[in-house]
N, C-alpha and C positions, 0 to 999 in steps of 0.2 A: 247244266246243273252245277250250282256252287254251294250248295248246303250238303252234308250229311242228310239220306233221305231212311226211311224203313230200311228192314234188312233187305227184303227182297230186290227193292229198288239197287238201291247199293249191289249186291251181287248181281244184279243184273247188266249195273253200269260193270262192273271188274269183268264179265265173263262176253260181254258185250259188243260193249265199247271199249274206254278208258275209264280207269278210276284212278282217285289219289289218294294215297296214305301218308301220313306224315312218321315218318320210322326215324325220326332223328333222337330217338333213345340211344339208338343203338349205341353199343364204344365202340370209341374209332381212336387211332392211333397212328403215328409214322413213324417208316424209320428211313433212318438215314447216313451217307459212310461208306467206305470202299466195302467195308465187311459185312453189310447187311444182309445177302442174300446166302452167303456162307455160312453165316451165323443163324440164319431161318433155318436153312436148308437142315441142320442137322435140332430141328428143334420141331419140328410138323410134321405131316404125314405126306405131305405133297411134295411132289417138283418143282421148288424156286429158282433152281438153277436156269431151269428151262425157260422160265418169263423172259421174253420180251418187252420192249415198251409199247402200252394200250394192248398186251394179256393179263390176264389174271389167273387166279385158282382159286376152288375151294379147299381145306387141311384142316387137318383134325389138332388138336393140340392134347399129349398122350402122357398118362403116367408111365414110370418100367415097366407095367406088368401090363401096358396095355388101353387102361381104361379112359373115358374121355374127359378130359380135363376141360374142355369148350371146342369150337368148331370158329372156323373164321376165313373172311374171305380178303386175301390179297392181291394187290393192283400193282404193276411195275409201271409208274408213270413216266420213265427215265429218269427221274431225279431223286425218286424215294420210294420207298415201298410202302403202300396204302392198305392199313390192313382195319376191317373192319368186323364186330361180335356182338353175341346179341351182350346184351347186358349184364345176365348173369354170369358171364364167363371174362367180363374185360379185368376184372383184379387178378384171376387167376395169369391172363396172358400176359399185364401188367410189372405181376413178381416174377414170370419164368421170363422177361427183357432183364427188367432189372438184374434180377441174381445171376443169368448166366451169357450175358454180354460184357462181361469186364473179361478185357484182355481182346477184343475184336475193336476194331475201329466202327462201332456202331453208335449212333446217338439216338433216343427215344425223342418223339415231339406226343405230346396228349393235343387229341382232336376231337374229343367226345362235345365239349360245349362251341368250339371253335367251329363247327363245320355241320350242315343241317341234311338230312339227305328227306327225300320224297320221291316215293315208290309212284311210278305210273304201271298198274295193274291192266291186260286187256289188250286184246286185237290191233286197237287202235293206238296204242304208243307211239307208233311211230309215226302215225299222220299226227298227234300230237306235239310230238318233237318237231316235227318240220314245221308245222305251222307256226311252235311257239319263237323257231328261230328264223322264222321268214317276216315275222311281227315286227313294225316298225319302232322305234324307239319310242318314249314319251319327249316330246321335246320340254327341254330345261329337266330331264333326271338326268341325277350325277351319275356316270361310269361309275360301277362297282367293282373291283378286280383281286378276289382274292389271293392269301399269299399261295405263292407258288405251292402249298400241301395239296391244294383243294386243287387246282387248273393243272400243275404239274408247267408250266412255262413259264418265263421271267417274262416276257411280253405282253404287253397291257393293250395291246392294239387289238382290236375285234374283231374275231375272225368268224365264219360262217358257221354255224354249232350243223355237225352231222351224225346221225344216229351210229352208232358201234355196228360192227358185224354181228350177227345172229351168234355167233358161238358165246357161250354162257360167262360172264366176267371178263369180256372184250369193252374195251372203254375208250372215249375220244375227249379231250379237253375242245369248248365251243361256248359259245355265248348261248345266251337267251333274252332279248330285249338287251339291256346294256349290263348285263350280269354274266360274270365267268361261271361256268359252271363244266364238271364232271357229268359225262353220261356212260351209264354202267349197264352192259345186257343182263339182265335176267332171264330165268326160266318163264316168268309171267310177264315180259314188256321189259321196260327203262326204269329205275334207279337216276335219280338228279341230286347228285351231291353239289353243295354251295357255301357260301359263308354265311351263319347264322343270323346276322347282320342283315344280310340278303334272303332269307328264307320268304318274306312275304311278298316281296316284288317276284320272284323266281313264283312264287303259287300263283300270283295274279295272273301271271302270263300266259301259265299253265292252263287254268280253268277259262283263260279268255280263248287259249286255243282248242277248246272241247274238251277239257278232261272236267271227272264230275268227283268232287272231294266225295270217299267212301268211309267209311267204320271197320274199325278192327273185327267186328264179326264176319263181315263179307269178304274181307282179306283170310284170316282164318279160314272159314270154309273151302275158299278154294287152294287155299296152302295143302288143306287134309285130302284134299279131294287129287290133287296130285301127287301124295303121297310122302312129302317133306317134313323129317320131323324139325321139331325146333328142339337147339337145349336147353335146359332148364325147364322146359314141358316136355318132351315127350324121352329127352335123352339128359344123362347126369354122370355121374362117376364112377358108374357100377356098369356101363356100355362100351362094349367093343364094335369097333366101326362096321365090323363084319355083322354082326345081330342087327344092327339098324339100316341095314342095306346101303355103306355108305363107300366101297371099296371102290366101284367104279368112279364116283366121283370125288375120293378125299383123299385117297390112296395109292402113291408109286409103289411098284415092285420094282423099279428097277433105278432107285438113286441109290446112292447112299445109304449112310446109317443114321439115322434119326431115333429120340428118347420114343421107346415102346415097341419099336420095328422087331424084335425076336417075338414077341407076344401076336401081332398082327399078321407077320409071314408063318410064321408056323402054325395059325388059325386055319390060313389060306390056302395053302399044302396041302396040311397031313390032317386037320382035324372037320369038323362038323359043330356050328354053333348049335347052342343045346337053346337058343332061342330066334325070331327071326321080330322082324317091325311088317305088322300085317297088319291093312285091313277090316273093318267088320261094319258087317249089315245088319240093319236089323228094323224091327216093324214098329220101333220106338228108342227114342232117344235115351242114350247111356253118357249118365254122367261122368266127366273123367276122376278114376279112383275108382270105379268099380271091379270089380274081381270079378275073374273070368275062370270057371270050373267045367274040366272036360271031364268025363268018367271019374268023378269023382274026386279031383284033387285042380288044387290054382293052379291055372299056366298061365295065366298074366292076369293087369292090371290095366283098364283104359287110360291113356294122356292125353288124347286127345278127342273129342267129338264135335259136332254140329249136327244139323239138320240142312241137308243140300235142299234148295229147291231142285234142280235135277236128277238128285240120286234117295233123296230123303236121309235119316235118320241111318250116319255114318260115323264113324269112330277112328284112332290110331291105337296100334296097343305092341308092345312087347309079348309075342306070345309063344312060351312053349313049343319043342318040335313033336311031343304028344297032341298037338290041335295040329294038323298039318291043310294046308288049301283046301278047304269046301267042308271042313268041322264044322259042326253047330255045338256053343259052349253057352251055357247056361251065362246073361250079364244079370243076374240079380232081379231089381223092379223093372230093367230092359227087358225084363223077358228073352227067349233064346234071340242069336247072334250065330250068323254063316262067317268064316273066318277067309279071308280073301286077298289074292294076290294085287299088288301096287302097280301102276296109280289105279284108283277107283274107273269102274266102264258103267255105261248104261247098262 
């Protein structure tokens, strides 16, 4: 399949097979410099010291007191540091490079239009990947070989593209047909970043080798269905990574000192979130912004919903620790809502 089909279809291809998204919204940015990962390091929530080249991480990016200022994922390619946001948070990540990398041997590169990524959704990514780099060239198409941001290697010679290790934000520079390209693990499949230039030859390849272009609905749904918030929907400035369930994956306890780290360790410790990122079921769909009332008073706000074909009429929500696992809280015209622990189960 190479068209956008129904929703159904679509989630069926993403939860299936293989789907594609095209997520080249996203910002993206590089850096680069003896000092860069020094200069991360005391600026995120994560361990950059620790990368290697072809690991990665996910970090939160924090105000003093804590709160999130955007989420982002970086790449140690060996020559740079690949960091990637959804959109609403890249001005923010943009002026905390700017304003406080003077005095560090760091340089910022902007990759947002420069560089296209396409999400492979589904089971089947990796017979995907393999077929699309077992695909014989087209003869008489020119070599494309982005600059070293996107590949991460000054060699323009062809190399055999092979899928990253399983572990989440493990990446390999490889071709695709005669196209350099980054392959990034995700939680759902591969991640194919390219030169934007290159975006549509890298898709042809893709859908020649089985994958079936999908819709942001069917991507969404199983984003919620896993339990991942996104920021600027479901997570914003007023979220501590601890409420959004986000410590095991964004958060060291044991680098450094990074802007917000007294707010987030002393959460971790000594205290109890007075909210968590939960869940909800229900026998009808809840539009996000709906207000959620336990005994009598709001303990959260929906930000996220769909309608699962497998789970049906599901939602994400910041909620209250007065709603705690297996509440039923009034959502409005949803009618009642069971309030349930992540990721979503049959």
């Amino acid at each position: 399949m190479s068209a956008i089909g129904s929703f159904e279809t679509d989630y069926e291809t993403a939860t299936e097979r293989c789907g594609l998204l095209d997520s080249s919204e996203r910002g993206k940015l590089a850096l680069t410099g003896s000092g860069a990962k020094e200069f991360l390091q005391g600026q995120v929530s994560n361990d950059v010291l620790a990368l290697t080249p072809g690991m990665g991480c996910y970090a939160a990016l924090l105000t003093p007191k804590g709160k999130m200022l955007g989420d982002l994922r970086i790449l140690d390619t060996g020559e740079e540091l690949l960091l990637d946001t959804e959109r609403a948070a890249l001005q923010e990540l943009f002026d905390m490079i700017r304003r406080f990398s003077i005095g560090h041997d760091v340089e910022l590169h902007k990759r947002t239009l420069e560089c296209a990524l396409l999400s492979l959704i589904g089971p089947a990514a990796d017979d995907v990947v393999a077929a699309a780099a077992s695909a014989p060239s087209v003869v008489g198409a020119p070599s494309v070989t982005p600059t070293p941001s996107v590949v991460g290697a000054h060699s323009v010679t062809p190399t055999p593209s092979v899928a990253p290790t399983d572990t989440e934000h493990a990446h390999v520079a490889g071709h695709l047909g005669r196209t350099s390209v980054r392959l990034i693990r995700t939680d759902t499949g591969i991640d194919v970043l390219c030169a934007s230039d290159a975006v549509e030859a890298v898709r042809g390849v893709l859908l020649d080798a089985g994958a079936g272009e999908v819709g942001e609905l069917a991507a969404e749904c199983v984003r919620i269905e896993r339990g991942r918030p996104r920021y600027g929907i479901d997570l914003d400035d007023s979220v501590i990574p601890q409420e959004a369930g986000l410590n095991e994956r964004a958060v060291s306890f044991s680098k450094g000192c990074y802007v917000g780290q007294e707010t987030v360790a002393r959460l971790f410790y000594r205290g109890k979130p007075n909210r968590h990122l939960r869940g909800l079921r229900s026998s009808e769909p809840i539009p996000p912004g709906t207000s959620l009332v336990h005994a009598g008073r709001e303990v959260g706000r929906v930000t996220s919903s769909a309608t699962s074909p497998r789970l049906g009429p599901i939602a994400l929500a910041l909620v209250r620790r007065e709603a705690p696992i297996g509440a039923v809280v009034d959502a409005g015209a949803g009618g009642e809502a069971e309030v349930v622990a992540l990721p979503f189960s049959d």
